[in-house]
PASEBA-1860 file (N, C-alpha, C; in nm, 3 decimals):
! residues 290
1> XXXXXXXX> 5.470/0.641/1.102/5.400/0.598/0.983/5.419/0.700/0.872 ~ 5.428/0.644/0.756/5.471/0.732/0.631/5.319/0.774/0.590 ~ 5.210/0.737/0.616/5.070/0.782/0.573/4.949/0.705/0.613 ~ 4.874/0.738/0.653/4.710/0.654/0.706/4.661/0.655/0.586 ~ 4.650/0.690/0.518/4.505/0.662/0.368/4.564/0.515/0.346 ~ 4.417/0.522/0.341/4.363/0.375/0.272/4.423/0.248/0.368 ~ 4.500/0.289/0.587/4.495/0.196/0.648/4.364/0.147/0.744 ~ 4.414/0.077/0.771/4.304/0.009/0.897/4.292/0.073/1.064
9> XXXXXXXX> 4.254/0.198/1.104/4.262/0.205/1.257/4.162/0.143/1.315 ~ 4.199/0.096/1.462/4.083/0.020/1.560/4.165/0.105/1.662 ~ 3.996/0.182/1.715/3.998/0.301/1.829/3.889/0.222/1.943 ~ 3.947/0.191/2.046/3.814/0.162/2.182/3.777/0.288/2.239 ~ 3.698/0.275/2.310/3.665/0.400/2.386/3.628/0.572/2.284 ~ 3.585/0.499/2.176/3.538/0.561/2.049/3.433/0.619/2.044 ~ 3.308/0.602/2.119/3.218/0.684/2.098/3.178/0.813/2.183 ~ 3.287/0.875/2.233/3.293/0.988/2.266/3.484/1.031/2.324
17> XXXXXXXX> 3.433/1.125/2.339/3.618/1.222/2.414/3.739/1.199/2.318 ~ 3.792/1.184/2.372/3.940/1.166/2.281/3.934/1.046/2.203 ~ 3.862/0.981/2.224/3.862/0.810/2.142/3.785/0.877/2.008 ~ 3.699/0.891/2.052/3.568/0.970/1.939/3.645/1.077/1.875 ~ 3.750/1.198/1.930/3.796/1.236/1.855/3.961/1.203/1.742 ~ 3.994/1.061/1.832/4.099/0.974/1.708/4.021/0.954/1.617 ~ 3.914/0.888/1.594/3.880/0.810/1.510/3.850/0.947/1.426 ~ 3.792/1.013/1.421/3.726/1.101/1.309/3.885/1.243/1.254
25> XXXXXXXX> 4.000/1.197/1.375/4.162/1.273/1.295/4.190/1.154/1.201 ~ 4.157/0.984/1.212/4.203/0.917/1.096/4.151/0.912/0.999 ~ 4.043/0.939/1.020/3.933/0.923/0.905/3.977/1.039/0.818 ~ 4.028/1.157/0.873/4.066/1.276/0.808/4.152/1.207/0.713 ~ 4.259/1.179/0.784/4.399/1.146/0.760/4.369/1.003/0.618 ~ 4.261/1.026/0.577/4.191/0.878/0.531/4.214/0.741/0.494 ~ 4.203/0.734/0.685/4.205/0.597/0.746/4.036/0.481/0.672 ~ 4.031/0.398/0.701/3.949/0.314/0.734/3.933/0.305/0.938
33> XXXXXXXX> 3.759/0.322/0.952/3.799/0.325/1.102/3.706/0.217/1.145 ~ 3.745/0.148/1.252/3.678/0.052/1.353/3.650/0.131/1.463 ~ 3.496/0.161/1.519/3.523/0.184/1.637/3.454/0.116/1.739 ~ 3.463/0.121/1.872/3.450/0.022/1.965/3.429/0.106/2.099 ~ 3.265/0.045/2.163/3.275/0.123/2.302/3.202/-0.002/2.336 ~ 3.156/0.043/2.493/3.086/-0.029/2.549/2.928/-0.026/2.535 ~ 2.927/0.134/2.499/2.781/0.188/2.514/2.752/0.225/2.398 ~ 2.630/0.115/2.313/2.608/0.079/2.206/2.525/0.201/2.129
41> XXXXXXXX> 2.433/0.304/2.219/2.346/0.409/2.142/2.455/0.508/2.148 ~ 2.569/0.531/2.177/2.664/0.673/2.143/2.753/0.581/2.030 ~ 2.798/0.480/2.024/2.839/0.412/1.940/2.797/0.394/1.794 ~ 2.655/0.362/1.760/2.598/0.388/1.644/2.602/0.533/1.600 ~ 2.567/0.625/1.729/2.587/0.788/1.646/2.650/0.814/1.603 ~ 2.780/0.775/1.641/2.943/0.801/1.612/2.943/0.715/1.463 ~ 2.917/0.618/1.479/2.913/0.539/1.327/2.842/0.630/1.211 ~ 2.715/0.652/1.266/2.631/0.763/1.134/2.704/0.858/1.090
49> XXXXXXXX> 2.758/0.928/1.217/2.832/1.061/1.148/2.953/1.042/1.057 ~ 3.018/0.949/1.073/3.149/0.884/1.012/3.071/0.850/0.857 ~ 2.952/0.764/0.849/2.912/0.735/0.706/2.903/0.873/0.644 ~ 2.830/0.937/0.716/2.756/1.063/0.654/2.913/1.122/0.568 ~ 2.996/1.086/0.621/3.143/1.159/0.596/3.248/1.081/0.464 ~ 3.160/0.995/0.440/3.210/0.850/0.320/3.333/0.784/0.388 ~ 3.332/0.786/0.504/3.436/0.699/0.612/3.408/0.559/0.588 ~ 3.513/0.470/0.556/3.469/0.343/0.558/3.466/0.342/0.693
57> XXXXXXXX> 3.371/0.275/0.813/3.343/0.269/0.913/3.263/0.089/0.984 ~ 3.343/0.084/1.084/3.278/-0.055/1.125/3.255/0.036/1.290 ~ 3.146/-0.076/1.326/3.145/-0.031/1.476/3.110/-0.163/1.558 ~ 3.197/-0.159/1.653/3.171/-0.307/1.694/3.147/-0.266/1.872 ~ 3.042/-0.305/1.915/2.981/-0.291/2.069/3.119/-0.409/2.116 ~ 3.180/-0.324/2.244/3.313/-0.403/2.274/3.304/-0.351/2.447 ~ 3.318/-0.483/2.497/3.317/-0.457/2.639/3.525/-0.505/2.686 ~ 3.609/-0.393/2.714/3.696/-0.399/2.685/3.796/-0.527/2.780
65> XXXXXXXX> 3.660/-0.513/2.921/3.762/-0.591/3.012/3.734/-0.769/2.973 ~ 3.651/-0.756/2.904/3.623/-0.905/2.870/3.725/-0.986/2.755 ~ 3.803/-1.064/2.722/3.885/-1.101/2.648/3.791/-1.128/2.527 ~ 3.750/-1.206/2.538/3.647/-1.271/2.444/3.574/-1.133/2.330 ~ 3.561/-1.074/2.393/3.441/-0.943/2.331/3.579/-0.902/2.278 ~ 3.679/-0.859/2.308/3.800/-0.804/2.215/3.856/-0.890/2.112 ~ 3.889/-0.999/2.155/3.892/-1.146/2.038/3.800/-1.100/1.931 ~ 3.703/-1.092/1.954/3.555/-1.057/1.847/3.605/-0.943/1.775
73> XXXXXXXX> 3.622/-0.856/1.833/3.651/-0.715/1.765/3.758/-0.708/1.699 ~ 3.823/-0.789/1.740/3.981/-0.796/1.598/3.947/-0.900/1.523 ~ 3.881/-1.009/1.516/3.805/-1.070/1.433/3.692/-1.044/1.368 ~ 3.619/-0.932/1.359/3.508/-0.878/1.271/3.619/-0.741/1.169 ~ 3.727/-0.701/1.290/3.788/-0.605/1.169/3.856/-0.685/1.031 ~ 3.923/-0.811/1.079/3.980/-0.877/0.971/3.937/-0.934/0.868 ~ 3.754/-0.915/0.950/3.702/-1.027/0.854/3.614/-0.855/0.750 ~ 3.626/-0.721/0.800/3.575/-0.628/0.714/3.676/-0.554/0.640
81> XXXXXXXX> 3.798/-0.569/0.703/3.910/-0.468/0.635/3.992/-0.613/0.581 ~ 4.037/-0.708/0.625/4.147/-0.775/0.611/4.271/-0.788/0.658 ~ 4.304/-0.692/0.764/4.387/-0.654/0.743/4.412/-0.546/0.922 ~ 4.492/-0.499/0.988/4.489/-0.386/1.097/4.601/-0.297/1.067 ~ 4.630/-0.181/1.084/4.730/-0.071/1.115/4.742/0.008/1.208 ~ 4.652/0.076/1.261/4.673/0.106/1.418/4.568/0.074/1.506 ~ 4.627/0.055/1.552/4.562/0.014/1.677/4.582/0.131/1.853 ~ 4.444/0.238/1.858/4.469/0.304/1.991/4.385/0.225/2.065
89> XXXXXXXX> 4.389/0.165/2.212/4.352/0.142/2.352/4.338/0.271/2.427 ~ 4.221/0.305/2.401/4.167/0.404/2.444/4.111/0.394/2.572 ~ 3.980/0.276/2.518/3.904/0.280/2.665/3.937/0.332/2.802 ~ 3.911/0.401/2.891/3.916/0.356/3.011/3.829/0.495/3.117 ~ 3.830/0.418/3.245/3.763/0.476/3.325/3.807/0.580/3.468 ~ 3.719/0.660/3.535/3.822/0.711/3.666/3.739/0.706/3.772 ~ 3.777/0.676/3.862/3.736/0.739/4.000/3.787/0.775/4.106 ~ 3.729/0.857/4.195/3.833/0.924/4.309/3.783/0.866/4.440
97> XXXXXXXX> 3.851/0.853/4.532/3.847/0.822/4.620/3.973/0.804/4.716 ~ 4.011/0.834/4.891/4.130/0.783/4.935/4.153/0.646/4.924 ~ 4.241/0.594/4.925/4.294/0.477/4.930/4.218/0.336/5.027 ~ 4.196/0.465/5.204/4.167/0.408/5.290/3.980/0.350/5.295 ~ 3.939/0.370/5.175/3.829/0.465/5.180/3.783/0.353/4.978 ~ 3.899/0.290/4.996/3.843/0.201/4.853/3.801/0.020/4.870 ~ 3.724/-0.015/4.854/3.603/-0.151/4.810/3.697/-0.218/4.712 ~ 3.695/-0.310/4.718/3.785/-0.412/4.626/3.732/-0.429/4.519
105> XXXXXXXX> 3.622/-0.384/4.521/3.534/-0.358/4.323/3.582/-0.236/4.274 ~ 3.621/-0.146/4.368/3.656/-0.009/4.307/3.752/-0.055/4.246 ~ 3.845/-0.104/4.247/3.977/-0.110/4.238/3.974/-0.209/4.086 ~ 3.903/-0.311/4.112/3.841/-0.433/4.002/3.825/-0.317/3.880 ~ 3.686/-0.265/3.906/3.644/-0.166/3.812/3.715/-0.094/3.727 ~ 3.808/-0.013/3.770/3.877/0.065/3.717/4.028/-0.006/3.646 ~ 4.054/-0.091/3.741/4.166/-0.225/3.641/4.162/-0.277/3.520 ~ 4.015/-0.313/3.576/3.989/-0.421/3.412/3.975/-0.328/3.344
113> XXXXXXXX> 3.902/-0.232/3.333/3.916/-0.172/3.245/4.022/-0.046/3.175 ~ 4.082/-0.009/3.204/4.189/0.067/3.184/4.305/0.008/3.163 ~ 4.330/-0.107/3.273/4.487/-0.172/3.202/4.438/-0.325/3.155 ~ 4.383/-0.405/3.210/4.327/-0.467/3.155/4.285/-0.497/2.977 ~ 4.192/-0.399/2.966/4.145/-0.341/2.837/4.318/-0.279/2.735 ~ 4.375/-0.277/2.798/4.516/-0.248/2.685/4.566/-0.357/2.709 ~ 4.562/-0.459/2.777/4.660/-0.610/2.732/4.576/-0.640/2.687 ~ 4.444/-0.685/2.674/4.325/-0.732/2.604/4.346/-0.674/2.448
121> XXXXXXXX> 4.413/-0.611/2.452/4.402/-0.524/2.329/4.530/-0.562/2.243 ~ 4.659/-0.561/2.286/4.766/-0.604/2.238/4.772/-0.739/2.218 ~ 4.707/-0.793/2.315/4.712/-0.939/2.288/4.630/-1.001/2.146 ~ 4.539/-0.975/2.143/4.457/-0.995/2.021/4.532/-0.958/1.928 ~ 4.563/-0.779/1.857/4.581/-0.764/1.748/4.729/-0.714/1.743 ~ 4.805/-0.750/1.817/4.967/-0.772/1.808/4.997/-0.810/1.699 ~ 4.956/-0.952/1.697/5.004/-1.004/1.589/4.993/-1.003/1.472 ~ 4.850/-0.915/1.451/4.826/-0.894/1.313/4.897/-0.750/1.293
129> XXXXXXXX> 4.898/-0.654/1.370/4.987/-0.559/1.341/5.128/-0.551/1.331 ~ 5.180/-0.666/1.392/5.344/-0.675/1.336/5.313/-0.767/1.184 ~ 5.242/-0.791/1.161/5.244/-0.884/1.042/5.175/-0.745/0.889 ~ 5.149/-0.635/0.967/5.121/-0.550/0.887/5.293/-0.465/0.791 ~ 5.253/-0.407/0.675/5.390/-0.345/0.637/5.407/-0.216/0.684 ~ 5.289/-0.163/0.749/5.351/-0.060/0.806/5.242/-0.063/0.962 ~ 5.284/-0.026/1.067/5.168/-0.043/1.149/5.215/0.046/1.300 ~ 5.133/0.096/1.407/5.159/0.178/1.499/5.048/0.125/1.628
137> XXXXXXXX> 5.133/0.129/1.727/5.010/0.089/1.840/5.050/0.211/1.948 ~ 4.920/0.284/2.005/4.929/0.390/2.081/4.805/0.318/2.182 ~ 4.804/0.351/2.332/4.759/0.337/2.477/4.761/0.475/2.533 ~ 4.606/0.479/2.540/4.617/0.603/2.668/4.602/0.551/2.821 ~ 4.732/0.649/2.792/4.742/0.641/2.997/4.697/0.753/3.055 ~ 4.794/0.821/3.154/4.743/0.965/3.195/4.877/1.047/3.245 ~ 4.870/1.164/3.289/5.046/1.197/3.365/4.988/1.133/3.476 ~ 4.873/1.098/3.536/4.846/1.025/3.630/4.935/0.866/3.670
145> XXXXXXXX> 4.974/0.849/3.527/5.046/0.747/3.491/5.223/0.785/3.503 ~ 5.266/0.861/3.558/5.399/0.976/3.560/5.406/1.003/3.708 ~ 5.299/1.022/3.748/5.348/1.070/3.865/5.200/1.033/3.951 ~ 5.222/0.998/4.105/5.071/0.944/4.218/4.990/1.090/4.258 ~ 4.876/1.066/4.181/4.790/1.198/4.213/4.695/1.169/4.362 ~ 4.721/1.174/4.440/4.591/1.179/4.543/4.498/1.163/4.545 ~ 4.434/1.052/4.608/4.299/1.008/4.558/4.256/0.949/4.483 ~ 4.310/0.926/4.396/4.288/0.826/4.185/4.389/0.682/4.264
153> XXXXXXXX> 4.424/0.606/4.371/4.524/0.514/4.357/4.448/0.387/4.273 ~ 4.354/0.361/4.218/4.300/0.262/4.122/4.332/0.302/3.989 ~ 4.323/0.445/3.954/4.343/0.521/3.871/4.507/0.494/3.835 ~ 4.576/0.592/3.922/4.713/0.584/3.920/4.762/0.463/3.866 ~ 4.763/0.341/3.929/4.784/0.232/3.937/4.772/0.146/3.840 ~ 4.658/0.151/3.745/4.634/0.142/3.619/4.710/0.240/3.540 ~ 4.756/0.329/3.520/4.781/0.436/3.391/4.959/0.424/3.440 ~ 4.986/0.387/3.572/5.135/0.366/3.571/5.132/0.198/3.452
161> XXXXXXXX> 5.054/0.126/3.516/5.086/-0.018/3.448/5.068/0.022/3.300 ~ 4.991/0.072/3.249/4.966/0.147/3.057/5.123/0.160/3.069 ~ 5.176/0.262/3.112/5.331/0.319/3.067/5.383/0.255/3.097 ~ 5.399/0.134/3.188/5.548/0.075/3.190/5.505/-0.069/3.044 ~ 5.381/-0.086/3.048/5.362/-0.187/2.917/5.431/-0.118/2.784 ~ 5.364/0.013/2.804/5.417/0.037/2.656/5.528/0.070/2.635 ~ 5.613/0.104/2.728/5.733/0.151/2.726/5.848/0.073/2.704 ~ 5.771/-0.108/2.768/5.856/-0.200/2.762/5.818/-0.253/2.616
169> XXXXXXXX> 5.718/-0.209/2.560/5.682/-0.292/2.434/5.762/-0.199/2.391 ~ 5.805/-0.077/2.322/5.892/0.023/2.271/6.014/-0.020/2.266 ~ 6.072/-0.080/2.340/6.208/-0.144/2.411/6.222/-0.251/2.352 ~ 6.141/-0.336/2.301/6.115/-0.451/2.233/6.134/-0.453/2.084 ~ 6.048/-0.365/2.044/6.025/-0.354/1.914/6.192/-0.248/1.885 ~ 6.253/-0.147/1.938/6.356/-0.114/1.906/6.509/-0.213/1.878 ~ 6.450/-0.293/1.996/6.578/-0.417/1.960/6.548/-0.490/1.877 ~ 6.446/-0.481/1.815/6.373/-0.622/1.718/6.422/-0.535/1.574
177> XXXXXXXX> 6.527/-0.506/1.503/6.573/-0.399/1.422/6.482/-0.419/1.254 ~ 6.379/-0.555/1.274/6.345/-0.558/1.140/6.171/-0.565/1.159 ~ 6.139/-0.486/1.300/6.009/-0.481/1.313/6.006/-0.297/1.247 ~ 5.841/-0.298/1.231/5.805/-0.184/1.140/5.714/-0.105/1.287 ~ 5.674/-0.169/1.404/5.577/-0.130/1.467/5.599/0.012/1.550 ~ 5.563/0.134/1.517/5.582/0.214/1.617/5.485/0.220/1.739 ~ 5.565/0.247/1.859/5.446/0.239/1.957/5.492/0.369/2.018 ~ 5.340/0.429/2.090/5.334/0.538/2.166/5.242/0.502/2.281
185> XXXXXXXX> 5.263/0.641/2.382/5.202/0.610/2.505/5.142/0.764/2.477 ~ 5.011/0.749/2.526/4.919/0.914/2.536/4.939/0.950/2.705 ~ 4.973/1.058/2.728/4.928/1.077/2.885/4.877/1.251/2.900 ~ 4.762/1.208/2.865/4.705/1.391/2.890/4.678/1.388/3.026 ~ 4.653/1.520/3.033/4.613/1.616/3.179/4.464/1.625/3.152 ~ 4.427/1.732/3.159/4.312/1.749/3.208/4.258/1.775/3.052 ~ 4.133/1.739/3.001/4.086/1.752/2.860/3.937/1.686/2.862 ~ 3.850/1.787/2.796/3.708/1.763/2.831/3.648/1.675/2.778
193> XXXXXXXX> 3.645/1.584/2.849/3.567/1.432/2.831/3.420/1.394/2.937 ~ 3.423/1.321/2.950/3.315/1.318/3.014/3.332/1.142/3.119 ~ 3.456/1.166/3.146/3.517/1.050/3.208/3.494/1.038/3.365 ~ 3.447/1.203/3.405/3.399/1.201/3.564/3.207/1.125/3.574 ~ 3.176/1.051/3.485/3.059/1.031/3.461/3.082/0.880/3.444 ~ 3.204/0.815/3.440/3.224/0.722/3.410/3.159/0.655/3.494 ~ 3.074/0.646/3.622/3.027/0.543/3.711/2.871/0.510/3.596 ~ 2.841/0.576/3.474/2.701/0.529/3.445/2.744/0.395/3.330
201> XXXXXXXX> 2.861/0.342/3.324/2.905/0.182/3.248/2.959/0.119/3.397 ~ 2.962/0.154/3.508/2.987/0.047/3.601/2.884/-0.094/3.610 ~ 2.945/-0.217/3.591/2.807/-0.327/3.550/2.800/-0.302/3.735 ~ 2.697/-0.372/3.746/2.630/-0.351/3.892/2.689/-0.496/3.955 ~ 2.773/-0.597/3.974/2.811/-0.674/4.029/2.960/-0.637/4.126 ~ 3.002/-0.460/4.011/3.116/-0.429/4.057/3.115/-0.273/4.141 ~ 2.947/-0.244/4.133/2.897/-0.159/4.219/2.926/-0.147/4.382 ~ 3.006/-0.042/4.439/3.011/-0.054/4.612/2.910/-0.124/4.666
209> XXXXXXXX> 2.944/-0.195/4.751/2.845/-0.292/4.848/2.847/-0.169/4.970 ~ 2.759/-0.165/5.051/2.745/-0.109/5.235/2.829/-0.171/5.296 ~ 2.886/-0.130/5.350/2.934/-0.201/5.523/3.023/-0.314/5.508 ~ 3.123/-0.282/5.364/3.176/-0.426/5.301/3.314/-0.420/5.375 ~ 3.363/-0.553/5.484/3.456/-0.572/5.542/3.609/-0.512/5.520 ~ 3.657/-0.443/5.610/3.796/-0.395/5.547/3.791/-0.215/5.486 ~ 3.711/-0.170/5.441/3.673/-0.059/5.405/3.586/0.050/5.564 ~ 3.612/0.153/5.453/3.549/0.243/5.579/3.391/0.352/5.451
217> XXXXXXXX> 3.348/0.203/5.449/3.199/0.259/5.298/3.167/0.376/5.350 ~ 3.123/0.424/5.477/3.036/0.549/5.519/3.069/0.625/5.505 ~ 3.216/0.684/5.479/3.299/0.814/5.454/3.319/0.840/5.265 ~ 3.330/0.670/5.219/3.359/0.672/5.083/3.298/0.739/4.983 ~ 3.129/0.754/4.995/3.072/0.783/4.869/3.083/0.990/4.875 ~ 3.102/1.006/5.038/3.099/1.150/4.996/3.243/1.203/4.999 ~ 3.322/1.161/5.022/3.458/1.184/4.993/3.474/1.201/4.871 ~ 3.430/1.043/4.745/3.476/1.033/4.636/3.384/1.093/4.569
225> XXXXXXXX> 3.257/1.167/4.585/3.203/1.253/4.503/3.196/1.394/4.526 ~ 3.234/1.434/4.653/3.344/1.568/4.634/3.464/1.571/4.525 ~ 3.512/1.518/4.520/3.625/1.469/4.461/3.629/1.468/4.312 ~ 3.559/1.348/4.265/3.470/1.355/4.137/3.392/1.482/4.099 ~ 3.337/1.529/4.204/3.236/1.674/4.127/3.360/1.786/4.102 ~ 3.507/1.783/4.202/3.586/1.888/4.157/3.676/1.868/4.021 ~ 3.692/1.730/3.998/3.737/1.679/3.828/3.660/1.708/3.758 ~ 3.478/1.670/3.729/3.425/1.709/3.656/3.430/1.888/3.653
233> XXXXXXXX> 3.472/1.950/3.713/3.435/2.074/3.667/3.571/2.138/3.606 ~ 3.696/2.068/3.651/3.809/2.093/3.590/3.793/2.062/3.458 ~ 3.769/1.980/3.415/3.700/1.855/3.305/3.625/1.956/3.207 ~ 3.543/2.085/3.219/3.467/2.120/3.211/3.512/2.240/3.090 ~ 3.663/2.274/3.180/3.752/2.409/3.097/3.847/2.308/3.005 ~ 3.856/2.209/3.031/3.979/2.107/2.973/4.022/2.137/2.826 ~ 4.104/2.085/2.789/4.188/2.086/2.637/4.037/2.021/2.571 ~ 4.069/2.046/2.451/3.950/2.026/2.341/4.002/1.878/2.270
241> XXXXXXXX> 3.951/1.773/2.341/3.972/1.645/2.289/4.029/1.645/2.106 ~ 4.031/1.710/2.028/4.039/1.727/1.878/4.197/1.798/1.911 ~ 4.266/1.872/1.971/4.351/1.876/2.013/4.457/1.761/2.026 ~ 4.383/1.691/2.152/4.458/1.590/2.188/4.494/1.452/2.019 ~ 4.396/1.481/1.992/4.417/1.351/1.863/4.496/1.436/1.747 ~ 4.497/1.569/1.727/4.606/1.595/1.642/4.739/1.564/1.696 ~ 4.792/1.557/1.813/4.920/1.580/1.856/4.958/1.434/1.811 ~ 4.808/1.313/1.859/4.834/1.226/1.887/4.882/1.128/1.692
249> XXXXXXXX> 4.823/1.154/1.617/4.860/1.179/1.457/4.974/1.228/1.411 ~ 5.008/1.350/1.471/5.178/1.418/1.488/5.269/1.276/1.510 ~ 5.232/1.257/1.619/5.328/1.158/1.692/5.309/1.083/1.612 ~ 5.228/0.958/1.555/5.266/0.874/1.514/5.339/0.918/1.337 ~ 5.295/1.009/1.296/5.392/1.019/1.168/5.523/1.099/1.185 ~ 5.545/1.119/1.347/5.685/1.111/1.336/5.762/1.032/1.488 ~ 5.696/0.890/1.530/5.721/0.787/1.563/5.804/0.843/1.662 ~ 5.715/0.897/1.719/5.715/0.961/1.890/5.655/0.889/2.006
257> XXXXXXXX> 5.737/0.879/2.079/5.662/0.757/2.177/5.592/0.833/2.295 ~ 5.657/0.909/2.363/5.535/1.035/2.468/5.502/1.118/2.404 ~ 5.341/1.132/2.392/5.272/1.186/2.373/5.228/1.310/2.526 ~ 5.244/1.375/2.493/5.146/1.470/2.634/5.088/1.597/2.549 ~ 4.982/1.586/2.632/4.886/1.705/2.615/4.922/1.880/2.644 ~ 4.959/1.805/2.775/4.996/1.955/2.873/5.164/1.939/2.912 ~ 5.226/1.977/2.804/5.390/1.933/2.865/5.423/2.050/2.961 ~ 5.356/2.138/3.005/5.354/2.254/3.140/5.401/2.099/3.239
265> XXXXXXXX> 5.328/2.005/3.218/5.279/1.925/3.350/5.429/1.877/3.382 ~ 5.505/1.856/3.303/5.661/1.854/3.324/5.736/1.860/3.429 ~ 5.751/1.978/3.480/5.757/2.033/3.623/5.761/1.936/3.668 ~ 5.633/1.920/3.709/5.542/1.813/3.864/5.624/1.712/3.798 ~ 5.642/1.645/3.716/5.695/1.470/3.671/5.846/1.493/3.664 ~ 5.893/1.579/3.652/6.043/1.631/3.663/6.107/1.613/3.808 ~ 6.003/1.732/3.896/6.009/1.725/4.035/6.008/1.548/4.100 ~ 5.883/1.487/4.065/5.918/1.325/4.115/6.014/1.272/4.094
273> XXXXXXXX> 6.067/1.273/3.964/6.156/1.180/3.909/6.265/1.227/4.005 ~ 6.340/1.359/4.006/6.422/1.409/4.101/6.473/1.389/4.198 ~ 6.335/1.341/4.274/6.290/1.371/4.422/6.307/1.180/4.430 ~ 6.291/1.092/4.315/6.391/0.953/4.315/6.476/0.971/4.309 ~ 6.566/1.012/4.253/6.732/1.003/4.182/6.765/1.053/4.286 ~ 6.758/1.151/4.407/6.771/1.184/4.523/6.751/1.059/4.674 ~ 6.654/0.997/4.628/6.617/0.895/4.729/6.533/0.999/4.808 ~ 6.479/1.096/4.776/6.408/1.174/4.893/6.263/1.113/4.904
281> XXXXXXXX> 6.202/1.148/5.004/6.048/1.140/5.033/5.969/1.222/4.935 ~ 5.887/1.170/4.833/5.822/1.221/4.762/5.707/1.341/4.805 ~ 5.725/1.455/4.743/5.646/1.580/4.803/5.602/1.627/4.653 ~ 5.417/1.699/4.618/5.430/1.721/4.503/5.415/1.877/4.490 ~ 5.441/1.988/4.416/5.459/2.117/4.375/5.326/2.197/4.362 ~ 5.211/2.091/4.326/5.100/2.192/4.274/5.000/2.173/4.313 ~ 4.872/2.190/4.283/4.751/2.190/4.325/4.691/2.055/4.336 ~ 4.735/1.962/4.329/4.695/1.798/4.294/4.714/1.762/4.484
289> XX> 4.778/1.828/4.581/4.762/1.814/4.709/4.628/1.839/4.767 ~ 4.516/1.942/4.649/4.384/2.005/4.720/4.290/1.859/4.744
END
């Protein structure tokens, strides 16, 4: 993009972490901002502080895995701006747990919302953003999305599907030689959010059941909150979300498609890729085995 003033961004997963801190790098950059969470009292705060700032600001309560509620939200921006220019798919959620050791809601949970919530997202305002004269669509994934971290396979699994969407939408729009759309993919490492907390937006229909067929529930909840309590505290020293949204601003004004936080993390995604082009049995280098 040649400049954000005076465009349209729509940020999900906006009222806090890295979502919360896009929206307030465009607003810098002076964007017009939409923002969009699930959880409506951090959502309005985030809105106040943005007025307080003479941000043109919309905030729209957006439940991401639902189609309908995103339909809405690109239809209240068009009907306040007129108009979209970027568009980040932020939202999303984590949890840990083994594989052997996951509930078919776990898996639900963390889908819909994370990859889910980015086709929900493209689908809606695609079309108004290729119909824009200048316009950029960015998805956070994770290097989780690069390479299988242990324990996250709902996680993983989602943030691989983010990168191969966007990567194939990139592929698209490059052969399309008279589209304007740049697209990027985010995949940070570790950066202090508050995403190991993510079980307090789980709706309760997609809550672990006891003793649910096929699973081994009795080992699950203390496995995956060992697990979870050692992310949250990684989580804790993490990159400074305001960080992550400058790089992520970098990139789009110079129509960069990987984004990473921690390009150290290289290595480890170097080593996989390798360890394919080899045909070998995948083995990983660093501490993501603990």
């Amino acid at each position: 993009m040649e400049t954000m003033d005076g465009r349209v961004a729509v940020v999900t997963g906006a009222a806090s972490g890295i979502g919360k801190a896009l929206a307030f790098a465009f607003a810098n950059e002076g964007a017009k901002v939409v923002l969009a969470d699930v959880e409506a009292e951090a959502l309005e705060s985030t809105q106040l502080e943005m007025q307080a700032l003479g941000t043109p600001v919309l905030a729209v309560p957006t439940d991401v895995t639902d189609a309908n509620s995103v339909e809405a939200l690109c239809e209240a921006t068009l009907e306040e701006f007129g108009g979209v220019n970027i568009l980040c798919n932020n939202a999303g959620v984590g949890g840990g747990g083994l594989v052997k050791n996951q509930q078919l809601v776990d898996w639900k949970w963390v889908i819909d919302v994370s990859l889910w919530g980015v086709i929900h997202g493209l689908h809606h305002f695609l079309p108004h953003l290729l119909e824009a004269e200048e316009s950029h669509v960015m998805s956070t994934a994770s290097v989780a999305g690069l390479m299988a971290v242990p324990g996250l396979a709902p996680y993983n699994a989602a943030k691989f599907g983010v990168v191969a969407i966007m990567e194939t939408l990139h592929h698209e729009m490059a052969r399309d030689g008279g589209a304007k759309l740049g697209v990027s993919v985010l995949c940070p490492g570790v950066v202090r959010t508050n995403i190991a907390t993510a079980q307090r937006n789980r709706p309760d229909h997609l809550r672990r059941q006891r003793g649910e067929l096929g699973s081994v529930s009795a080992k699950a909840p203390e496995e995956a909150r060992s697990r979870n309590a050692a992310i949250a505290a990684a989580l804790e020293n993490g990159m400074d979300p305001e960080e992550v949204a400058s790089k992520v601003v970098s990139a789009m004004y110079e129509e960069q498609f990987w984004i990473l936080s921690h390009p150290e993390l290289l290595d480890e995604v170097n080593h996989r890729n390798q360890q394919l082009a080899n045909l070998e049995n995948p083995t990983l280098i660093s501490s993501f085995t603990d």
